[in-house]
Phi, psi and omega in degrees: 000343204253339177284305185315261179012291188321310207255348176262101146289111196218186186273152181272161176295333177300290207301320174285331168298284208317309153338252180327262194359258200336312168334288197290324195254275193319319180269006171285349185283306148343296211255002168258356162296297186285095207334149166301145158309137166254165191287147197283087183105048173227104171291355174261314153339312178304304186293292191332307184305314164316320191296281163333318187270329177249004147294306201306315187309309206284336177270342165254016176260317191051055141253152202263173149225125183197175222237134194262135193242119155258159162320333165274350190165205184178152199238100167285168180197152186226126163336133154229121177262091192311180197285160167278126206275187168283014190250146179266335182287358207246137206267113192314345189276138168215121166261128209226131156293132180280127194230139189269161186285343185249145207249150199258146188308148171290113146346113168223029173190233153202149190289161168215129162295148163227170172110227150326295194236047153301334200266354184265140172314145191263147339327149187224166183220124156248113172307142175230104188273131172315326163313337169091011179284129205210127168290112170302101169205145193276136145228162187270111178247139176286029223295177170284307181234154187098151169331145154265165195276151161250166164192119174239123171241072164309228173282352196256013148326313204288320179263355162105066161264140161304169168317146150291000000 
């Protein structure tokens, strides 16, 4: 029996638990990265989720983000501060898009701010502060049929909240 022994080599129980961990911790990292699902042909679900999603980002990167809102859509984008060039005047600031894991609804109308900040022109920038500071604003989806939509979104981003 001690010969059989010798030669049958396998992994311990320790070495297959410690596998799963790891396993288990790598895809909750994963899968805690990736915006809530939004409803499917609702374009403000989508934005709230984005919205949602890249506070969360800014606050464990402690980075800034942010997100450019046109009539047609939105753009994220997260601050990056390049290397320093040989010009000292040349400017260090990069703004890099973010390209998200949820693919974004087909548009079939149009976004407008309301609210505060009805009078300013779309383009619009909403900020995501590493600090968990979320720029305040109503905005408005317009579809060609159907009601229009509202979505205000603020500080209570920061705490996992529904819209304000």
């Amino acid at each position: 029996m001690s010969r059989r022994s010798a030669h049958c080599r396998g992994f311990t129980l320790l070495e297959m638990m410690m596998v799963i961990l790891l396993t288990g911790v790598i895809a909750s990292s994963v899968i805690m990265t990736l915006p809530a699902p939004a409803a499917a042909g609702s374009p403000l679900a989508t934005l709230l989720a984005t919205a949602r999603w890249a506070s969360d980002q800014a606050q464990r990167e402690g980075r800034i983000y942010r997100l450019r809102i046109t009539k047609t859509g939105w753009q994220l984008a997260v601050l990056s501060m390049s290397a320093p060039k040989e010009d000292p005047l040349a400017d260090a600031i990069d703004w890099r898009p973010v390209r998200l894991p949820v693919q974004l609804p087909e548009m079939t109308g149009e976004l407008r701010l309301a609210g505060d900040r009805l009078g300013q022109p779309l383009p619009a920038w909403l900020w995501f502060m590493p600090e968990g500071e979320v720029s305040p604003a109503t905005l408005e989806y317009h579809p060609t049929r159907g009601p229009r939509q509202q979505l205000r979104l603020g500080t209570v981003l920061a705490s996992r909240g529904s819209p304000e």
